[in-house]
C-alpha positions, 0 to 999 in steps of 0.5 A: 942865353937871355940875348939869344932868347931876346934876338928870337923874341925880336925875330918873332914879334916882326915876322908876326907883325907884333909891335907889342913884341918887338917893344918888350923884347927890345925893353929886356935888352935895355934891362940887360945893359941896365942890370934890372935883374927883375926883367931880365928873368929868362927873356920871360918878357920877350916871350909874352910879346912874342905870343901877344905879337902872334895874336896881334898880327892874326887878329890885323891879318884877319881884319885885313882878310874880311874886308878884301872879301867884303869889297869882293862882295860888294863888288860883284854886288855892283855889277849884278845890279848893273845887270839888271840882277836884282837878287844876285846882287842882294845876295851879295850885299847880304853876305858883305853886310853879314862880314862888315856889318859897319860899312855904310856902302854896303847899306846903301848899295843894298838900298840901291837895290831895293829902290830899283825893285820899287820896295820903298820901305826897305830902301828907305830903312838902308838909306836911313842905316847908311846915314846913320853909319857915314853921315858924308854918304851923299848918294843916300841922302838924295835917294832917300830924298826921292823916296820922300817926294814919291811917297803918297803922302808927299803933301805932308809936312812932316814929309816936306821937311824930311825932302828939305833936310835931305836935299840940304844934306846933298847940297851940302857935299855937292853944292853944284848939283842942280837937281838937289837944288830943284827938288827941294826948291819944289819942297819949299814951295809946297811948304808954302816958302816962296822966296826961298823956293824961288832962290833954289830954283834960280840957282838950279837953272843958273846950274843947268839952264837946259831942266825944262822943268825947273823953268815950269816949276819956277812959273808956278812959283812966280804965278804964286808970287803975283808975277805973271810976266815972269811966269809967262816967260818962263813957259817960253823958256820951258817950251824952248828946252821941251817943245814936247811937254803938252803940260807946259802947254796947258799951264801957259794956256791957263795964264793966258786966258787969266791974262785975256789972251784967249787966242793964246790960250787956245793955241795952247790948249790945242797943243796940249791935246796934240801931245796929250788927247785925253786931258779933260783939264785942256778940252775944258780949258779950251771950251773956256777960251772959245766961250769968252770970244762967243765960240758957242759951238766950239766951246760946248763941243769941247765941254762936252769931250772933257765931260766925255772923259771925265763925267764927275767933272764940274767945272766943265759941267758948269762951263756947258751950263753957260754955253747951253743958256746963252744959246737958248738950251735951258732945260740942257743948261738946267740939267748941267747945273743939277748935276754939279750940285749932286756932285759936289753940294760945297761947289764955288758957285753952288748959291749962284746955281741954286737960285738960278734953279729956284728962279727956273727962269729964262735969263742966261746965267751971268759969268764966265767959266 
């Protein structure tokens, strides 16, 4: 009677996937064979593991069972938010996080959402939770990187350190990937890191040497580091890449007038306006370069557009302040001076302005814009 309770006990613990069961009915064969009267007692043992081994493989099947449903969700998730189906798809991740609030994907899924609806700080939390759950989820760390860069304090150190830790995350399980390499080699030199933004920033470009960008970003870096020639040909190289980008074109034209070329800064500035027309900065940069070569017609025409976009612009009050004293216009270039010290009293120039005022004399004002 024992072996043929023990034979079922076997039966039972397999059929309910219960290793338990199946371990303790085969320790009460052995106890039979041995004469171990005291686990040999009406296959009592065998029973206990049959019922341990039921509830074992209900607890694995309905482990097994929550999750296919969590994937589910999170799948039908993917595909609503790849519609464009933002609310369905945080439904889904809702119900995916409330089955398996463990899974990391889930949270940052969720997150992905949230970033595409523009709620920061929501996506940023997931992120953040994602993180915290799976520290290999590489897609958090870079978004949650993004958000750093887009927040309007992205100056702030703190916030600085934060988009370096991230990126570093992302180089870490990607390091092939160029825009991590940018992005925190943009960080680095806001942080005041030059030679290691500079390092990030050429490996960005040996990644991808087509990221217009990252030629623009490491012709600051250079201009920083006192190296114009390599800023100057990494303009180029950006304008090769983007033809397009009228900022580019404003930058190259600041570094040519620093450098002398105003015939090249002009050229410049004249094409940022063809691809952006209403960039105060281009039209006072150009007046600048037409005043050095006596252009004073050109010059205080430009002055005046930029100051025609942007009235609280001092540097383009100023420039016209020059034009309008060399070509004999004092009381204009007098009028133009008393309105960048109303503006802006802490002005570079403002003790040169102010006894230029006092004076209320005829001489031009010495200097260029």
């Amino acid at each position: 009677m024992s072996n043929i309770i023990t034979l079922w006990g076997i039966i039972g613990a397999a059929l309910s996937s219960g290793f338990i069961a199946m371990l303790l009915a085969a320790l009460h064969l052995f106890a039979l064979d041995k004469n171990w009267y005291f686990l040999r007692a009406r296959g009592w043992i065998v029973a206990i593991g049959a019922v341990l081994g039921f509830f074992l493989g209900s607890t694995v099947h309905t482990v097994n069972a929550q999750y296919s449903e969590t994937v589910a969700y999170q799948n039908t998730a993917q595909i609503s938010y790849t519609k464009g189906d933002y609310a369905s798809a945080l439904q889904d991740y809702n119900e995916a996080i409330r089955l398996s609030p463990q899974i990391a994907q889930s949270y940052a899924g969720r997150a992905l959402v949230e970033y595409a609806r523009s709620n920061s700080q929501a996506a940023f939390a997931d992120f953040s939770h994602a993180i915290s759950l799976d520290s290999e989820e590489m897609d958090s760390y870079y978004y949650r990187g993004l958000l750093r860069r887009n927040d309007p304090n992205v100056l702030n150190p703190d916030n600085l350190d934060g988009q370096i830790a991230d990126f570093s995350q992302v180089i870490r399980l990607n390091p092939k990937l160029a825009d991590a390499y940018q992005y925190r080699g943009q960080a680095l030199y806001w942080r005041g890191q030059y030679q290691q933004a500079a390092a990030d920033l050429d490996m960005a470009i040996q990644l991808n040497p087509q990221l217009a960008d990252v030629y623009a970003q490491r012709a600051n870096v250079r201009r920083t580091l006192g190296n114009n020639d390599g800023a100057l040909a990494d303009y180029h190289e950006a304008l090769r890449v983007n033809p397009q980008d009228g900022l580019v074109y404003r930058y190259r034209g600041d570094l040519r007038r620093l450098l002398g070329d105003d015939a090249g800064a002009i050229a410049d500035y004249s094409a940022t306006l063809k691809w952006r027309p209403l960039d105060s900065t281009a039209f006072a940069g150009r007046g600048a370069a037409e005043y050095s070569r006596n252009d004073f017609a050109g010059a205080q025409a430009d002055f005046s557009r930029a100051l025609l976009l942007n009235p609280r612009y001092p540097d383009a009050l100023y420039g016209r302040a020059l034009v309008r004293s060399a070509s004999g216009d004092y009381a204009g270039s007098v009028s133009d001076l008393r309105a960048i010290l109303a503006l802006r009293p802490d002005y570079p120039q403002a003790i040169t302005i102010a006894a230029y005022l006092a004076r209320q004399g005829r001489p031009a004002l010495a200097g260029k814009s």
